[in-house]
N, C-alpha and C positions, 0 to 999 in steps of 0.2 A: 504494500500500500504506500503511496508515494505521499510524501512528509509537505503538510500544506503549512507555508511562514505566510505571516502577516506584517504590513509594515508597521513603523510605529505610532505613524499616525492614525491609519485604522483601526488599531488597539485602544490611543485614547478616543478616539470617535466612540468606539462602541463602550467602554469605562464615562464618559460623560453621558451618553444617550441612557444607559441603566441607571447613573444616578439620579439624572432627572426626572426619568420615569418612577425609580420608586421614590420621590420625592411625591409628585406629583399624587402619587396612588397614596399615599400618607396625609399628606396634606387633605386631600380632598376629601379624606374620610375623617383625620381627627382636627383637621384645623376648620373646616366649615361646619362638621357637625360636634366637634369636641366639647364645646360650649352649653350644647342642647342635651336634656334628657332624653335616654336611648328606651327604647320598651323594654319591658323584661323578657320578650321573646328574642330580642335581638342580643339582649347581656349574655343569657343564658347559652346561646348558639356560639355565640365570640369565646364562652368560659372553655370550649372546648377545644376549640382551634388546634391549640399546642396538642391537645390530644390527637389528633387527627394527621396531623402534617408529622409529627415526629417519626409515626413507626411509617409513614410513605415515606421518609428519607433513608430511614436507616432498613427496612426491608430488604431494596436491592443491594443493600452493602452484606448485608448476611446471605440472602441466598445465589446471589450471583457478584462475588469479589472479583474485581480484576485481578486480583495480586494472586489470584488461583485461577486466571481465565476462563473465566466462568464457570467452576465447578466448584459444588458446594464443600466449603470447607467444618468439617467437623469439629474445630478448635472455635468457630466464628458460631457454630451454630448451637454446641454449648454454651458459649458466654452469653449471647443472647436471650435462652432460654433459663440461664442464670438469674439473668438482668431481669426480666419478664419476674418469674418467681418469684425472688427477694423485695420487688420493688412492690409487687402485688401484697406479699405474707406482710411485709412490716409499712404499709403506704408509706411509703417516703422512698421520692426518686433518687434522692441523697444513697440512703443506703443501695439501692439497685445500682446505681451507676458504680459506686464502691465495689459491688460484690462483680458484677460486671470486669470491671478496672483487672481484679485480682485473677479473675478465671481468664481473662485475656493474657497476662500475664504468665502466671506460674500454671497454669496448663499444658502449652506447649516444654518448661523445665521439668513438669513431674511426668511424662511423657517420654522426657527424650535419658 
């Protein structure tokens, strides 16, 4: 697959356009309507946000890593399943991400 460069002003082109844009996309949500009282159908749906978007980021990183070109890694897919557990049994993402941290860690030492 042949290696696409970019200059570096099309780099900052595209670094200014994204910051605008999520500028733009913030602004227009908390700077026009930051002011105003939101319903409670609409707090309620926002409270969960971070719940939603997080395991859609970190999903493809567990079942499909590049750093194992795409093949599920056993050591990734323990910690997760770690992380998932601990963070559920004790509610606190504090401790998941902890318990997380160590199974990513000393797994592949008590392994090898």
């Amino acid at each position: 697959m042949p290696e696409q460069s970019f200059s570096d002003q099309t780099l900052w082109i595209v670094i200014i356009g994204l910051a605008l844009g999520s500028f733009a996309l913030r602004f227009g949500f908390l700077g026009m309507v930051g002011s105003r009282a939101m319903p409670e159908w609409l707090l309620r749906h926002l409270r969960y946000s971070a719940v939603a978007i997080i395991p859609a980021l970190v999903t493809p990183l567990v079942l499909w890593p590049d750093a194992t070109g795409g093949q599920i890694d056993p050591i990734r897919l323990a910690t997760a399943m770690v992380t998932l557990t601990v963070a559920y049994w004790r509610k606190n993402v504090l401790w998941g991400i902890l318990a997380g941290a160590v199974t990513l860690v000393g797994l592949p030492l008590l392994l090898d």
